[in-house]
Phi, psi and omega in degrees: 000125197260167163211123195264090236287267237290344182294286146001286203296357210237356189089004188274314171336307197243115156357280208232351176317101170313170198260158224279351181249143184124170196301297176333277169329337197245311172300331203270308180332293163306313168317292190269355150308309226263335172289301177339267155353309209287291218301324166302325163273358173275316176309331184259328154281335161301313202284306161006278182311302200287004180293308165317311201258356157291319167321303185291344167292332202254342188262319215276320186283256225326302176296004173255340170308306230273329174290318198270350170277318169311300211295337200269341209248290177340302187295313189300331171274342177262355175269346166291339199239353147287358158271336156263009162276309158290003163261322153273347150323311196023302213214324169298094194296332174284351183260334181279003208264320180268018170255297197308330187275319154319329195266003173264316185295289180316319182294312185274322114022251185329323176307300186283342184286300175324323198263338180279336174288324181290000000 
C-alpha cells in the first residue's frame, strides 16, 4: 500500500475529510483551534482551583498553628503562676484561697482577649 501527498493533501484519502484548502478547511482548522483554546482554558482553570483551595489550606494550617501556640503560651502561663500562688501562699489557706481566685481572674482575662482575637 503506497501512499500518495497530493491524493492526501487534495481529500481523496480521507472520505469525509473537508478539503484541507479551502473555505472547508479553514472552518476545521478554527474550529479545532477555538477546542484547542477551550481546552487550555478548562486546564487552566483546573490548576487555578486547585491553586486556591491550597492556599486556603495552607492560611486554615497557619491559623490553628497559630491558635494551638496561644493555648499553649496561655497553659504555661497558668501553671507559672499556679506555683508562684503556692509559693506564696505556702501554709496560709486564706491567702492561698484570693491567689487562686487571681490565677481565675487571670485565666477568664487571658481567655476572653484569646476570643477576641479570633
Amino acid at each position: 500500500m503506497s501512499y500518495d501527498v497530493e491524493k492526501f493533501m487534495a481529500g481523496e484519502l480521507i472520505p469525509d475529510a473537508p478539503q484541507l484548502r479551502g473555505l472547508a478547511g479553514f472552518i476545521d482548522r478554527r474550529h479545532e483551534t477555538e477546542h484547542l483554546l477551550r481546552q487550555r482554558q478548562a486546564r487552566r482553570g483546573a490548576e487555578m482551583d486547585i491553586i486556591r483551595e491550597q492556599r486556603k489550606l495552607i492560611e486554615q494550617q497557619a491559623r490553628l498553628s497559630r491558635r494551638a501556640r496561644m493555648r499553649r503560651e496561655l497553659k504555661l502561663e497558668l501553671q507559672r503562676a499556679d506555683i508562684e500562688s503556692r509559693i506564696i501562699a505556702a501554709e496560709n489557706p486564706e491567702l492561698r484561697q484570693k491567689c487562686a481566685l487571681l490565677d481565675d481572674d487571670f485565666f477568664q482575662l487571658e481567655r476572653a482577649a484569646q476570643l477576641k482575637d479570633q
